[in-house]
C-alpha positions as CSV (number, residue, x, y, z in Angstrom):
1,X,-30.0,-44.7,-45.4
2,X,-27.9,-42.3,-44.0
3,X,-24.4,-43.5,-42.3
4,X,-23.5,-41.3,-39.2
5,X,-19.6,-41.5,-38.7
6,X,-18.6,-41.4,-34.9
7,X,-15.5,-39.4,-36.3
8,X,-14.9,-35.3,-35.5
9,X,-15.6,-33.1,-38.1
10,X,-12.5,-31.7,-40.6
11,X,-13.5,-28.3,-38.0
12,X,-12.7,-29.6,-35.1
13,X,-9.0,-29.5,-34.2
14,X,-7.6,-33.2,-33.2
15,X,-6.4,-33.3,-29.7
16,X,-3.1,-34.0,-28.7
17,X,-2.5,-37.0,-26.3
18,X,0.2,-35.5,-23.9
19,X,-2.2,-32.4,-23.3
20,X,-4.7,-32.5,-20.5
21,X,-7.7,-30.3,-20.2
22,X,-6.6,-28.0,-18.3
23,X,-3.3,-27.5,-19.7
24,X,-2.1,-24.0,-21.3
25,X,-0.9,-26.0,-23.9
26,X,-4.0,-26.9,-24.9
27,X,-6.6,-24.5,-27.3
28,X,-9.1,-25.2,-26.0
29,X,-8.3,-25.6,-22.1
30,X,-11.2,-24.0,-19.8
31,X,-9.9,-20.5,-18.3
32,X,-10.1,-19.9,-15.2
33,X,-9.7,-23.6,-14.8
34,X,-12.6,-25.9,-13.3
35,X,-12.5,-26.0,-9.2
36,X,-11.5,-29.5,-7.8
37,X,-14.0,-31.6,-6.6
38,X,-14.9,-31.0,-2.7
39,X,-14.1,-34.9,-2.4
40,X,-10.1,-34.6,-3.7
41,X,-7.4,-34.5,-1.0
42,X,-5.6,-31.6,-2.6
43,X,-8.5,-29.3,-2.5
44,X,-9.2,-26.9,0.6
45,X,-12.0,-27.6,2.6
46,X,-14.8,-25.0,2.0
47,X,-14.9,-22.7,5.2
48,X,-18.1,-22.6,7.0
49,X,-18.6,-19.4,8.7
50,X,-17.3,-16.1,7.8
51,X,-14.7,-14.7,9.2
52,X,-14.6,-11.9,11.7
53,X,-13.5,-9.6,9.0
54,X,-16.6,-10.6,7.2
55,X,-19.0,-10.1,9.6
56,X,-17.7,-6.9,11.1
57,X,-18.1,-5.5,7.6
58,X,-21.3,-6.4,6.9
59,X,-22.4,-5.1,10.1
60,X,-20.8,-1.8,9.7
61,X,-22.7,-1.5,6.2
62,X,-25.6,-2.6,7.2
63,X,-25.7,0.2,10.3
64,X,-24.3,2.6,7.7
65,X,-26.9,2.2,5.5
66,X,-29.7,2.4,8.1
67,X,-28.3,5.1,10.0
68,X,-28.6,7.4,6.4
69,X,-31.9,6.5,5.6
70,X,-33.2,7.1,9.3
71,X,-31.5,10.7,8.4
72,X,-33.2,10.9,5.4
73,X,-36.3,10.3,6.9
74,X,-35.8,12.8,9.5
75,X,-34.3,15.7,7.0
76,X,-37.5,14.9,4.4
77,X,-40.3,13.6,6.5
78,X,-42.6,16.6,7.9
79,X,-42.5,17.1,11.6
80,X,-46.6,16.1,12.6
81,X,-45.5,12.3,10.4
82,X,-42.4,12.1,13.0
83,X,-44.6,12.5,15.8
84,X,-47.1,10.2,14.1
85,X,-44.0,7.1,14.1
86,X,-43.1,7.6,18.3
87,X,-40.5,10.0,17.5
88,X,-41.1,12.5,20.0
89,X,-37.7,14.2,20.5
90,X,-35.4,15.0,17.5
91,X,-33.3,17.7,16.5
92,X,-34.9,21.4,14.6
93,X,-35.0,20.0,10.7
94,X,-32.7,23.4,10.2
95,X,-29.5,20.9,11.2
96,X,-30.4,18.9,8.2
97,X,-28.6,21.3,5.9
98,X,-26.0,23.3,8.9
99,X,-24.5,20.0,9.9
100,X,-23.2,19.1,6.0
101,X,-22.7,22.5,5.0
102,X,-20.0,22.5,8.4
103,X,-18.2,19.6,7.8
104,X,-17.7,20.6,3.8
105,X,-16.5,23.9,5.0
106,X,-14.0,22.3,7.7
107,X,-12.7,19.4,5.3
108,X,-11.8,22.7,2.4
109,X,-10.5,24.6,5.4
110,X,-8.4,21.7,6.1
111,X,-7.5,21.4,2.5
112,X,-6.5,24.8,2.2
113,X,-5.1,25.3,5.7
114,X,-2.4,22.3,5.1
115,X,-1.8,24.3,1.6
116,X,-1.2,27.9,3.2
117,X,0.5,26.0,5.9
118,X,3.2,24.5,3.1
119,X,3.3,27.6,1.2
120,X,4.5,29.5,4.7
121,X,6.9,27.0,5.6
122,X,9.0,27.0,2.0
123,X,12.1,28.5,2.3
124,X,12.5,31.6,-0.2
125,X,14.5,31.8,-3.2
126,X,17.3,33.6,-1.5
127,X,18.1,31.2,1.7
128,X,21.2,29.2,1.5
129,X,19.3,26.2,2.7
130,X,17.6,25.7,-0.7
131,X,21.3,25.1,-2.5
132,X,21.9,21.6,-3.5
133,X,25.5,20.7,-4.9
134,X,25.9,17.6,-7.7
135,X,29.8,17.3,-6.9
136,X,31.2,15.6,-4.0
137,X,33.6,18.1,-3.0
138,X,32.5,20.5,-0.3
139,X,31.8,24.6,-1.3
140,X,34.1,26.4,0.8
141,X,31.7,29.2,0.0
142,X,28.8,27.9,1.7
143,X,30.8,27.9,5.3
144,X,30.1,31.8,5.3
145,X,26.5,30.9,5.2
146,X,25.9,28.7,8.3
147,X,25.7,29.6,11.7
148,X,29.2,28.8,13.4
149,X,27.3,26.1,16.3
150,X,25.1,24.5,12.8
151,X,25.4,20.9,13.0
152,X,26.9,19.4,9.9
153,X,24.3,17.5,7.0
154,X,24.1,13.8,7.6
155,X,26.1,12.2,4.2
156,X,26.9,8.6,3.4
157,X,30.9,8.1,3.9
158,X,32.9,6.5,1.1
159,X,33.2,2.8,2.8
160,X,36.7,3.0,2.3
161,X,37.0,6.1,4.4
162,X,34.8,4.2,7.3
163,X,37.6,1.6,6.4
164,X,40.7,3.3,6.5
165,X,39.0,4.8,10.4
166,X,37.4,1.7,11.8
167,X,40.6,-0.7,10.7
168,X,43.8,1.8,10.8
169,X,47.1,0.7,9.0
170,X,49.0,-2.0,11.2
171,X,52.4,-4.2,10.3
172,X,51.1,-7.8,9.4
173,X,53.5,-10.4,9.2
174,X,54.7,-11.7,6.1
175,X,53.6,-15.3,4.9
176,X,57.0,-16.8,5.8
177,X,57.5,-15.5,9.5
178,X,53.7,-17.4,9.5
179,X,55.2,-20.3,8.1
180,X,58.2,-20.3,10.8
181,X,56.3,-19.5,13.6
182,X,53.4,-22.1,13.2
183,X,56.3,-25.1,12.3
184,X,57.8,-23.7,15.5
185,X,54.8,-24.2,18.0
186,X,53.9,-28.0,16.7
Protein backbone atom coordinates (compact mmCIF):
# COMPACT_ATOMS: atom_id res chain seq x y z
CA UNK A 1 0.00 0.00 0.00
CA UNK A 2 0.92 3.19 -1.03
CA UNK A 3 1.04 6.23 1.71
CA UNK A 4 -0.16 9.56 0.14
CA UNK A 5 1.55 12.49 2.15
CA UNK A 6 -0.84 15.60 2.48
CA UNK A 7 2.62 17.63 2.30
CA UNK A 8 3.61 19.98 -1.01
CA UNK A 9 5.96 18.72 -3.12
CA UNK A 10 10.04 19.71 -2.83
CA UNK A 11 8.58 22.00 -6.33
CA UNK A 12 6.31 23.84 -4.87
CA UNK A 13 7.69 26.94 -3.16
CA UNK A 14 6.48 27.23 0.66
CA UNK A 15 4.36 30.26 1.28
CA UNK A 16 5.18 32.83 3.53
CA UNK A 17 2.63 33.70 6.29
CA UNK A 18 2.77 37.62 6.29
CA UNK A 19 2.00 37.40 2.41
CA UNK A 20 -1.61 37.47 1.22
CA UNK A 21 -2.72 36.42 -2.15
CA UNK A 22 -2.87 39.19 -3.70
CA UNK A 23 0.22 40.80 -2.43
CA UNK A 24 3.23 41.92 -4.95
CA UNK A 25 5.26 40.31 -2.51
CA UNK A 26 4.09 37.23 -3.17
CA UNK A 27 5.24 34.79 -6.55
CA UNK A 28 2.72 33.68 -7.13
CA UNK A 29 0.00 36.55 -6.53
CA UNK A 30 -2.84 36.58 -9.42
CA UNK A 31 -2.18 39.75 -11.80
CA UNK A 32 -4.47 41.76 -12.60
CA UNK A 33 -5.73 40.96 -9.15
CA UNK A 34 -9.29 39.11 -8.60
CA UNK A 35 -12.44 41.63 -8.53
CA UNK A 36 -14.06 41.97 -5.06
CA UNK A 37 -17.07 40.19 -4.44
CA UNK A 38 -20.41 42.34 -5.50
CA UNK A 39 -21.45 41.67 -1.71
CA UNK A 40 -18.25 43.65 0.00
CA UNK A 41 -18.77 47.26 1.14
CA UNK A 42 -15.64 48.52 -0.50
CA UNK A 43 -16.51 47.44 -3.88
CA UNK A 44 -18.53 49.84 -6.34
CA UNK A 45 -21.80 48.89 -7.14
CA UNK A 46 -22.05 47.57 -10.81
CA UNK A 47 -23.85 50.34 -12.93
CA UNK A 48 -26.94 49.32 -14.63
CA UNK A 49 -27.41 51.29 -17.71
CA UNK A 50 -24.98 52.78 -19.92
CA UNK A 51 -24.16 55.94 -19.84
CA UNK A 52 -25.12 58.62 -22.37
CA UNK A 53 -21.68 58.54 -23.79
CA UNK A 54 -22.35 54.87 -24.32
CA UNK A 55 -25.38 54.97 -26.05
CA UNK A 56 -24.75 58.01 -28.21
CA UNK A 57 -21.79 55.94 -29.52
CA UNK A 58 -23.32 52.99 -30.30
CA UNK A 59 -25.95 54.79 -32.10
CA UNK A 60 -23.71 56.78 -34.13
CA UNK A 61 -21.90 53.47 -35.25
CA UNK A 62 -24.61 51.72 -35.72
CA UNK A 63 -26.21 54.57 -38.32
CA UNK A 64 -22.62 54.75 -39.64
CA UNK A 65 -22.44 51.40 -40.49
CA UNK A 66 -25.90 51.23 -42.15
CA UNK A 67 -25.69 54.44 -43.86
CA UNK A 68 -22.39 52.83 -45.86
CA UNK A 69 -23.85 49.72 -46.70
CA UNK A 70 -27.15 51.37 -47.95
CA UNK A 71 -24.42 53.29 -50.27
CA UNK A 72 -22.91 50.27 -51.15
CA UNK A 73 -26.02 48.85 -52.21
CA UNK A 74 -26.97 51.80 -54.22
CA UNK A 75 -23.19 52.31 -55.91
CA UNK A 76 -23.21 48.14 -56.72
CA UNK A 77 -26.77 47.08 -57.08
CA UNK A 78 -28.20 47.53 -60.80
CA UNK A 79 -30.79 50.15 -61.31
CA UNK A 80 -34.15 47.59 -62.41
CA UNK A 81 -33.02 45.58 -58.54
CA UNK A 82 -33.42 49.28 -56.94
CA UNK A 83 -36.70 49.68 -58.38
CA UNK A 84 -37.45 46.03 -57.59
CA UNK A 85 -36.77 46.98 -53.39
CA UNK A 86 -39.38 50.43 -53.43
CA UNK A 87 -36.57 52.67 -54.25
CA UNK A 88 -38.04 54.75 -56.81
CA UNK A 89 -36.04 57.97 -56.58
CA UNK A 90 -32.21 57.93 -56.15
CA UNK A 91 -29.34 59.74 -57.45
CA UNK A 92 -27.55 58.76 -61.40
CA UNK A 93 -25.08 55.79 -60.11
CA UNK A 94 -22.33 58.28 -61.93
CA UNK A 95 -22.14 60.12 -58.21
CA UNK A 96 -21.03 56.87 -56.86
CA UNK A 97 -17.44 57.50 -58.06
CA UNK A 98 -17.70 61.94 -58.53
CA UNK A 99 -18.74 62.41 -54.93
CA UNK A 100 -15.35 60.51 -53.49
CA UNK A 101 -13.18 61.43 -56.17
CA UNK A 102 -14.37 65.47 -54.91
CA UNK A 103 -13.89 65.20 -51.47
CA UNK A 104 -10.14 63.41 -51.97
CA UNK A 105 -9.41 66.21 -54.38
CA UNK A 106 -10.66 69.00 -51.78
CA UNK A 107 -8.99 67.37 -48.59
CA UNK A 108 -5.21 67.31 -50.94
CA UNK A 109 -6.18 70.80 -52.02
CA UNK A 110 -6.55 71.64 -48.54
CA UNK A 111 -3.33 69.88 -47.66
CA UNK A 112 -1.45 71.61 -50.17
CA UNK A 113 -3.28 74.97 -50.02
CA UNK A 114 -2.26 75.31 -46.04
CA UNK A 115 1.36 74.25 -47.42
CA UNK A 116 1.64 76.99 -50.30
CA UNK A 117 -0.15 79.16 -47.83
CA UNK A 118 3.02 78.65 -45.20
CA UNK A 119 5.53 78.69 -47.83
CA UNK A 120 4.04 82.39 -48.94
CA UNK A 121 3.88 83.73 -45.56
CA UNK A 122 7.80 82.81 -44.51
CA UNK A 123 9.74 85.74 -44.33
CA UNK A 124 12.93 85.58 -46.73
CA UNK A 125 16.40 85.06 -45.90
CA UNK A 126 17.23 88.71 -46.08
CA UNK A 127 14.33 90.38 -43.68
CA UNK A 128 15.53 91.61 -40.44
CA UNK A 129 12.58 90.06 -38.72
CA UNK A 130 14.13 86.57 -39.05
CA UNK A 131 17.33 87.69 -36.74
CA UNK A 132 17.31 86.25 -33.31
CA UNK A 133 20.10 87.43 -30.76
CA UNK A 134 21.39 84.84 -27.81
CA UNK A 135 22.83 87.93 -25.67
CA UNK A 136 20.79 90.11 -23.55
CA UNK A 137 22.11 93.22 -24.54
CA UNK A 138 20.27 95.10 -27.27
CA UNK A 139 21.93 95.48 -31.16
CA UNK A 140 22.18 98.99 -31.72
CA UNK A 141 22.41 97.96 -35.27
CA UNK A 142 19.06 96.54 -35.62
CA UNK A 143 17.36 100.10 -34.69
CA UNK A 144 18.31 101.08 -38.40
CA UNK A 145 16.12 98.22 -39.43
CA UNK A 146 12.64 98.95 -37.85
CA UNK A 147 10.23 101.30 -38.84
CA UNK A 148 10.50 104.54 -36.48
CA UNK A 149 6.41 104.06 -35.04
CA UNK A 150 7.38 99.78 -34.65
CA UNK A 151 6.19 98.76 -31.46
CA UNK A 152 8.95 97.25 -29.35
CA UNK A 153 9.21 93.02 -28.86
CA UNK A 154 7.35 91.82 -25.72
CA UNK A 155 10.55 90.53 -23.27
CA UNK A 156 10.43 89.27 -19.70
CA UNK A 157 12.07 92.11 -17.35
CA UNK A 158 14.82 91.07 -14.94
CA UNK A 159 12.46 90.97 -11.58
CA UNK A 160 14.82 93.16 -9.97
CA UNK A 161 14.34 95.82 -12.65
CA UNK A 162 10.25 95.42 -12.10
CA UNK A 163 11.65 95.89 -8.47
CA UNK A 164 13.80 98.65 -8.44
CA UNK A 165 10.39 100.49 -10.65
CA UNK A 166 7.43 99.22 -8.80
CA UNK A 167 9.21 99.84 -5.08
CA UNK A 168 11.69 102.97 -5.69
CA UNK A 169 14.49 103.67 -3.09
CA UNK A 170 12.96 105.32 0.12
CA UNK A 171 14.73 106.28 3.76
CA UNK A 172 13.61 103.57 6.28
CA UNK A 173 14.21 104.09 9.72
CA UNK A 174 16.85 102.51 11.55
CA UNK A 175 15.94 99.64 14.15
CA UNK A 176 16.70 101.99 17.13
CA UNK A 177 14.49 105.15 16.10
CA UNK A 178 11.78 101.87 15.87
CA UNK A 179 12.78 100.89 19.23
CA UNK A 180 12.29 104.68 20.62
CA UNK A 181 9.34 105.47 18.85
CA UNK A 182 7.23 102.27 19.77
CA UNK A 183 8.57 102.60 23.79
CA UNK A 184 7.36 106.12 23.29
CA UNK A 185 3.54 105.49 22.15
CA UNK A 186 2.85 102.68 25.10
Amino acid sequence: MSRMSSSPGPSTPPRRASAHTTSPLDPVSPWPPPRAAPSSPSAPPAPTLPSAKEVYGALAALLTYITFGAYLFWALCPAAWLESVGWSWFPAQEWAVIVPCYTVVVVLLTYFSYAALMAYLTPAWTSPTIMTVDSDKPLEWFARFAEPDAIPQAVDMPIDLVNRVLYPARPRPSALHELVQNSQAH
